[in-house]
C-alpha positions as MATLAB code, in Angstrom:
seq = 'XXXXXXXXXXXXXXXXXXXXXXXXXXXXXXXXXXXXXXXXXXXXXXXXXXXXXXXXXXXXXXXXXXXXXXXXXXXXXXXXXXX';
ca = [
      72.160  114.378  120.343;
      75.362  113.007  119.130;
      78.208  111.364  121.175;
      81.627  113.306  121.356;
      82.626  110.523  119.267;
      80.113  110.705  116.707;
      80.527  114.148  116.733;
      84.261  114.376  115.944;
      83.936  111.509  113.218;
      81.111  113.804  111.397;
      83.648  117.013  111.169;
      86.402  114.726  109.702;
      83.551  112.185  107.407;
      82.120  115.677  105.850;
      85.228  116.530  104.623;
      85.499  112.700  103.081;
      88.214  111.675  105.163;
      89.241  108.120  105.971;
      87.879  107.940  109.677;
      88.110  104.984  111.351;
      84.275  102.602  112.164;
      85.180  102.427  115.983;
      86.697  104.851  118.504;
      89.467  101.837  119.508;
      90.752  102.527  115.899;
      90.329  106.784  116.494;
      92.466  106.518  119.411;
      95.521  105.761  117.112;
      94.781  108.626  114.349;
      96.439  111.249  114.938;
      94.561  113.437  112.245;
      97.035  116.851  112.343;
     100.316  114.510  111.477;
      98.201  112.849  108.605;
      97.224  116.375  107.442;
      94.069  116.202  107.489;
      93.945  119.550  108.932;
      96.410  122.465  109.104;
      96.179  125.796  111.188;
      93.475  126.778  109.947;
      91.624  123.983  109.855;
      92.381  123.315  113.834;
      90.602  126.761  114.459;
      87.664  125.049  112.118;
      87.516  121.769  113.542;
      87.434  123.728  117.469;
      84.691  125.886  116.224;
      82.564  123.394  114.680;
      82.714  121.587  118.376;
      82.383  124.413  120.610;
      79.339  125.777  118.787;
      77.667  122.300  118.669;
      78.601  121.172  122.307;
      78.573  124.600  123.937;
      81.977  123.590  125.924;
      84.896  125.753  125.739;
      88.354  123.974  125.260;
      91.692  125.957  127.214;
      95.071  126.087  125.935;
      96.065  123.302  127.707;
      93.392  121.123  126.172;
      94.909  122.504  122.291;
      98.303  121.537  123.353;
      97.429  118.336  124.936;
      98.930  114.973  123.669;
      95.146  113.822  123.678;
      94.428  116.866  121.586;
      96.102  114.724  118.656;
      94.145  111.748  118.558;
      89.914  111.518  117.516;
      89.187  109.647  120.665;
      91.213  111.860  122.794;
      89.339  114.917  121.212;
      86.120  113.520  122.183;
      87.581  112.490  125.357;
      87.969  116.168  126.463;
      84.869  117.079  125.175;
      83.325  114.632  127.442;
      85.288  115.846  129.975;
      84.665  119.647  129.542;
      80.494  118.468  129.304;
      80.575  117.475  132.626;
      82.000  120.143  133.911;
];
């Protein structure tokens, strides 16, 4: 099973984006101001994690400042996996 890390960096690598080698370098990427996704592709990207992890994310975790970074993404998914 993958990490939440490894599992955030596959959405983004599939769709042959620069992602960083470590999560130290994911916590500064803040992928929606680079465009790497748009609207749309936030509903995507949530999708592809909630089906894989089985976690649910609330409003508050979408509007989060940690929402914006890769680490902090896999940060609440780790989070949200415990329970």
């Amino acid at each position: 099973m993958m990490t939440p890390e490894q599992l955030v960096f596959s959405y983004f690598r599939s769709r042959n984006l620069p992602v960083p080698a470590s999560a130290e370098e994911a916590g500064t990427v803040r992928y929606i101001e680079l465009g790497w996704v748009d609207s749309v592709g936030i509903l995507e990207f949530v999708s592809y994690l909630e089906e894989r992890t089985k976690v649910s994310f609330t409003d508050d975790d979408l509007t989060s400042d940690e929402f914006h970074t890769l680490k902090g993404v896999a940060e609440i998914l780790r989070r949200r996996a415990a329970g």
